[in-house]
C-alpha positions as CSV (number, residue, x, y, z in Angstrom):
1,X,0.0,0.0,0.0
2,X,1.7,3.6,-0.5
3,X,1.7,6.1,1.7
4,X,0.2,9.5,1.5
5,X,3.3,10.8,0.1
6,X,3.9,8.6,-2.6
7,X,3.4,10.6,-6.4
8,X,0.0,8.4,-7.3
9,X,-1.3,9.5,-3.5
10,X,-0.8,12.8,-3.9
11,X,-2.2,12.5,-7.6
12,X,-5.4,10.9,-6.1
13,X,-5.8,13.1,-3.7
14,X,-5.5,16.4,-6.0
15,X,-8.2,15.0,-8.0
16,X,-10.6,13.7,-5.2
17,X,-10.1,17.2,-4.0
18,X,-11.0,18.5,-7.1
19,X,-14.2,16.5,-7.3
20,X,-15.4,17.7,-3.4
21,X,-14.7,20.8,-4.3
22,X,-17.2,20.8,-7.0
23,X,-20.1,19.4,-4.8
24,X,-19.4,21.2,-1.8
25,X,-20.9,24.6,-3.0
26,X,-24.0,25.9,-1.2
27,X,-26.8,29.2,-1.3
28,X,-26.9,31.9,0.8
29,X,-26.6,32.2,4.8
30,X,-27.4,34.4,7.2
31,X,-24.0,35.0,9.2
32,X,-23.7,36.5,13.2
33,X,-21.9,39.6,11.8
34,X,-22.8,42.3,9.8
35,X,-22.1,45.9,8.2
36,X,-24.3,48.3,10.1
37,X,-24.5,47.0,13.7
38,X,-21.8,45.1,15.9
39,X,-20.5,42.6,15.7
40,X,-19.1,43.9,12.4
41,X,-17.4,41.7,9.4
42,X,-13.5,43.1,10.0
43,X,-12.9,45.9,7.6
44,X,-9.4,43.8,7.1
45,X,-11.4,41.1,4.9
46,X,-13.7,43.6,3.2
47,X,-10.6,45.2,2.1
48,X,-9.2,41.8,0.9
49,X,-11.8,41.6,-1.3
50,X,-10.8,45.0,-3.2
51,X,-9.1,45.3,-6.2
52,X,-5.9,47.5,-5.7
53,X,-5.5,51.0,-7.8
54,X,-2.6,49.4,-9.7
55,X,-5.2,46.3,-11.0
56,X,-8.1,46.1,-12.8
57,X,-10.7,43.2,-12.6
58,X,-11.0,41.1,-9.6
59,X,-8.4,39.3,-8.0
60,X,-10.0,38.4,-4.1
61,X,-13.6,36.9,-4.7
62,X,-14.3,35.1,-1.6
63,X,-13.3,34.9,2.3
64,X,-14.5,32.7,4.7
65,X,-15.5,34.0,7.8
66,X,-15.8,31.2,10.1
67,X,-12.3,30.9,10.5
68,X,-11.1,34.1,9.7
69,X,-12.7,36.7,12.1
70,X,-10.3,36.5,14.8
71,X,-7.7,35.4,13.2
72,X,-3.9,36.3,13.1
73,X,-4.2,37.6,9.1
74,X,-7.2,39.8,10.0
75,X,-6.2,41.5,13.2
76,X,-6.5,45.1,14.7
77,X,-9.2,47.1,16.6
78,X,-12.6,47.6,14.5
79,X,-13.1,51.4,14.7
80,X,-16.1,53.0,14.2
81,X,-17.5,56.5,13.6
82,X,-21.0,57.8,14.2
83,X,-22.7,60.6,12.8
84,X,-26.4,61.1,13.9
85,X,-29.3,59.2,11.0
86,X,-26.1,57.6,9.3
87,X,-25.2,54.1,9.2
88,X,-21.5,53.7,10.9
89,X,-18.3,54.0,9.2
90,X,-16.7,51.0,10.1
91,X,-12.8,50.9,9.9
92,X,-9.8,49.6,10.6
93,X,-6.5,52.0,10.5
94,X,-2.4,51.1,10.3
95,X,-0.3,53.7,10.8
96,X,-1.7,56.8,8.6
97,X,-3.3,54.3,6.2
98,X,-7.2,53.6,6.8
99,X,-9.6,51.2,5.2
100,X,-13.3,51.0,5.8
101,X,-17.0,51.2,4.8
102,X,-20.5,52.2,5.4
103,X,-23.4,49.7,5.1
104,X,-25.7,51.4,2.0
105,X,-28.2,48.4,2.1
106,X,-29.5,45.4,0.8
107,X,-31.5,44.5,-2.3
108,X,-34.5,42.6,-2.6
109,X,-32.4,39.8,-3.7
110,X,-29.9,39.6,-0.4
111,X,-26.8,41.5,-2.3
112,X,-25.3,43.6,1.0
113,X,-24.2,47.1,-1.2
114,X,-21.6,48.5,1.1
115,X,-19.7,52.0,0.4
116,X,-15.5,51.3,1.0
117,X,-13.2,54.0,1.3
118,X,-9.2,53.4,1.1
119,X,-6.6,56.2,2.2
120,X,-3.4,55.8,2.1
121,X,-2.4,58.5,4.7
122,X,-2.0,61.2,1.8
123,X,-4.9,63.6,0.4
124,X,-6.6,60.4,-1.6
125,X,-9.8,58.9,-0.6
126,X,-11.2,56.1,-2.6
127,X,-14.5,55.5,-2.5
128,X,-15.9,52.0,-3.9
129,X,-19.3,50.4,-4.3
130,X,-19.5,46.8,-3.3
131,X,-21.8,44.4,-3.7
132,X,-21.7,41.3,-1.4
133,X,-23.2,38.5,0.0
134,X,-23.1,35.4,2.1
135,X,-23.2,32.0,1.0
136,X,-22.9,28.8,3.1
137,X,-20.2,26.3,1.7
138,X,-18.1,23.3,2.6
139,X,-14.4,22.8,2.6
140,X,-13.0,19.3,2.5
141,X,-11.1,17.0,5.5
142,X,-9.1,13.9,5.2
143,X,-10.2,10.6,7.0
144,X,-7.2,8.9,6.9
145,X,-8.9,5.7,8.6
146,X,-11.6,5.4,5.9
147,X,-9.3,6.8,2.7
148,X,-11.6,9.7,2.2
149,X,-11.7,13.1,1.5
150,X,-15.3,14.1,2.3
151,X,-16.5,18.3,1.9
152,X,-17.8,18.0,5.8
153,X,-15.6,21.3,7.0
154,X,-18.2,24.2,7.5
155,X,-17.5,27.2,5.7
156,X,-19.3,30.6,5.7
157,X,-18.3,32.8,2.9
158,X,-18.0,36.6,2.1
159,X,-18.2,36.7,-1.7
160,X,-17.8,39.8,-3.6
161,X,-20.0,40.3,-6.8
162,X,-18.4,43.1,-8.0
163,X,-17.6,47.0,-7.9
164,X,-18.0,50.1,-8.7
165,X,-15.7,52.6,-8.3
166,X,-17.1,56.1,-7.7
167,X,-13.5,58.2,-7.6
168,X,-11.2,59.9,-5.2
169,X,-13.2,61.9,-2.2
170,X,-16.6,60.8,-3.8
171,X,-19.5,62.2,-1.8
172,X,-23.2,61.7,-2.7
173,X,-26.4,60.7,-1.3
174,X,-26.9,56.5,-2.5
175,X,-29.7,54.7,-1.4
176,X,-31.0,51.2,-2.2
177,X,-34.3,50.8,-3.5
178,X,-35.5,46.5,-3.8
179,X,-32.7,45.3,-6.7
180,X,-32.0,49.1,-7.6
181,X,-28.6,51.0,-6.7
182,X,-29.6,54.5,-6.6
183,X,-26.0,56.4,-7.2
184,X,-26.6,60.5,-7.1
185,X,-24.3,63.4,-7.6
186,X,-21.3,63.9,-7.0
187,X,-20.5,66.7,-4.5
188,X,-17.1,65.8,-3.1
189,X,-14.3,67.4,-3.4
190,X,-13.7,67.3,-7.1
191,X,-17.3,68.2,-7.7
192,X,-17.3,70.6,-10.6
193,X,-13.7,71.0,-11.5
194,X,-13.1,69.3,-14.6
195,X,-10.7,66.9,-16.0
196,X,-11.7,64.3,-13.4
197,X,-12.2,62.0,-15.9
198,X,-15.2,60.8,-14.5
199,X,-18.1,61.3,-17.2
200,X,-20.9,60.4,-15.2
201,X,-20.2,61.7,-11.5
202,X,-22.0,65.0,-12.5
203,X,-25.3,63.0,-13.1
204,X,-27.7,60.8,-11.0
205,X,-27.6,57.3,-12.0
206,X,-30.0,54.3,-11.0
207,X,-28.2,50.8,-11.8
208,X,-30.3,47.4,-11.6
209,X,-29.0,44.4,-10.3
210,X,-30.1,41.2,-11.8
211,X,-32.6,39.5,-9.3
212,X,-29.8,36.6,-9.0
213,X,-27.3,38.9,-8.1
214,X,-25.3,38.1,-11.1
215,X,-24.9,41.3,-12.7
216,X,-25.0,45.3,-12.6
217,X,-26.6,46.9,-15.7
């Protein structure tokens, strides 16, 4: 018999992995934490899910909470900051540089539409739409004794759908209205100035999301 080590072992067991992998997907959960009251999903994983100003696309699609609120790769103190009829910023800070994000709503169809900002510690302030959810799902575990790999690990997942990105010291009123994103004027700092580059931050916009979640149009 060959051990677990052996080259056809480990070939085996990349492909049963494969195969649990496949069937270990699930639907949507509720989860204990949240965006607009405590205790809050760490603004260290929402930022993990961001796609860096130097990228395009998405890179981070999925965290899973159970085993990573609390954890060593997601520590810090979760900040918050209050402002009367608001929902909370919720933030996390090292050194000068702060990430966070504000809890716009969720659609008819479960997508959480959260509002992220990233600073660096200069005069920048990037402000994000992202749309998110929670989805149960299973990660596998070796029985050695019975020469299985079965998906019987729990797993509770962040996934990002995608994101918007609304430009540097973006302020405007959003609001979420069943599956519709309601995205208005601009009136941040670079409100009016020109040359932003941004062709639609001067007008009110109302974007769709596809009842599944799948899609912005």
């Amino acid at each position: 018999m060959k051990t677990p080590d052996s080259p056809v072992s480990k070939a085996i067991l990349a492909c049963a992995i494969a195969l649990a992998g496949c069937s270990a997907r699930g639907g949507e959960a509720e989860a204990p934490w949240g965006f607009s009251e405590p205790p809050y999903v760490h603004p260290r994983i929402v930022e993990d899910l961001s796609t860096w100003l130097s990228d395009g696309g998405d890179q981070v699609v999925a965290v899973n909470l159970l085993e990573s609120q609390g954890s060593n790769r997601y520590h810090g103190d979760v900040l918050t900051r209050e402002v009367p009829g608001e929902p909370p910023f919720v933030y996390a800070c090292d050194g000068r540089a702060t990430f966070g994000y504000e809890h716009v709503g969720t659609t008819a169809s479960g997508v959480h539409v959260l509002r992220t900002s990233s600073s660096g510690g200069g005069s920048g302030v990037f402000v994000d739409l992202m749309l998110v959810r929670f989805e149960s799902d299973r990660g596998v575990e070796v029985d050695w004794e019975g020469c299985a790999i079965r998906p019987t690990r729990p797993r509770l997942l962040l996934r990002k759908l995608g994101a918007i990105a609304l430009g540097d010291r973006w302020s405007g009123r959003l609001e979420v209205r069943g599956n519709d994103v309601f995205v208005g004027r601009d009136e941040g700092f670079f409100a009016g100035r020109g040359g932003r580059g941004d062709a639609w931050s001067g007008t009110e916009h109302v974007l769709t999301l596809h009842p599944d979640g799948s899609a912005v149009r």
